[in-house]
C-alpha positions in Angstrom: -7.5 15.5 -3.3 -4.5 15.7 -1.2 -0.6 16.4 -2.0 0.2 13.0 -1.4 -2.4 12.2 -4.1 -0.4 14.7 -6.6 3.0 13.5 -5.9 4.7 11.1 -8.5 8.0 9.3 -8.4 10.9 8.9 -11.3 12.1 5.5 -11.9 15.3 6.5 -10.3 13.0 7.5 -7.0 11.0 4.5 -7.0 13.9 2.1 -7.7 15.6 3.6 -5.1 12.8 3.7 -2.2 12.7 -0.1 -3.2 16.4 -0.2 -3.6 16.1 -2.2 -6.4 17.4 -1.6 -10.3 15.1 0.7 -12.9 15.9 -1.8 -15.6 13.2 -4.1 -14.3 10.9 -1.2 -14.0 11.3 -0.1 -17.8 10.9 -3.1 -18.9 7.6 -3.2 -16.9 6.9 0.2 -18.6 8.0 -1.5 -21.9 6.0 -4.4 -22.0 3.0 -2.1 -20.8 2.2 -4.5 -17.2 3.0 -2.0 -14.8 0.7 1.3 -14.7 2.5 4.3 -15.1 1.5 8.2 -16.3 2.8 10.0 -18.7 3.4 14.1 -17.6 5.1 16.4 -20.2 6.4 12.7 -22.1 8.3 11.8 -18.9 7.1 8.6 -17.5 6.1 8.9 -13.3 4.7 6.8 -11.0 2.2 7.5 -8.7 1.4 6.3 -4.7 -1.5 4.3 -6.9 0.8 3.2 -9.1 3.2 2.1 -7.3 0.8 0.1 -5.3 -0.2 -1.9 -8.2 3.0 -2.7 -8.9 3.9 -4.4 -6.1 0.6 -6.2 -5.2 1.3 -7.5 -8.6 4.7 -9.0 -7.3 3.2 -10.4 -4.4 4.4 -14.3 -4.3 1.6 -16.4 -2.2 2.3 -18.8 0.2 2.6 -22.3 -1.1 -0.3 -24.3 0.1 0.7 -27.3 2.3 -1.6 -30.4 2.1 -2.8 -31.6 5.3 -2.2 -35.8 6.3 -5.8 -37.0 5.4 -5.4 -34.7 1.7 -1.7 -36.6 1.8 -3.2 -40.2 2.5 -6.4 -39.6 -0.3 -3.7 -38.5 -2.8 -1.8 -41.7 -1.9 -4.7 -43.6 -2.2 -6.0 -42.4 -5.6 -2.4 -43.2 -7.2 -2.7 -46.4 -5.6 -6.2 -47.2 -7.5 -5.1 -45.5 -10.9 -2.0 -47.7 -11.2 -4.3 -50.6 -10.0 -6.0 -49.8 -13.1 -3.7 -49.8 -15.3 -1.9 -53.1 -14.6 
């Protein structure tokens, strides 16, 4: 196990490394979604933690349908209101 391993961050530290407001982190806390330790009933976040935390964030690329997937789409519209009148 190394330091870096042992080291743990505030919610002041870790907003501030992702200079960013703690209210959004407590409320993570809060609401129990974002792992967190408790040490001596102080809340801390660790490397691990805070790794979590933010692959959790992570917002994925929309996906962007290619021409034929466009024209197929088009054409199955086309047949379902076909079937309809």
């Amino acid at each position: 196990m190394s330091s870096r391993d042992l080291e743990v961050f505030t919610f002041a530290e870790l907003a501030a490394l992702w200079k960013t407001g703690e209210d959004w982190l407590r409320k993570g806390v809060s609401a129990r979604t974002f792992p967190h330790h408790r040490i001596a009933n102080e809340i801390r976040f660790t490397h691990e933690d805070a790794a979590e935390i933010l692959a959790s964030r992570a917002v994925k690329p929309a996906s962007v349908p290619t021409p034929d997937e466009v024209a197929a789409r088009r054409a199955e519209v086309g047949r379902s209101k076909g079937v309809a009148a």
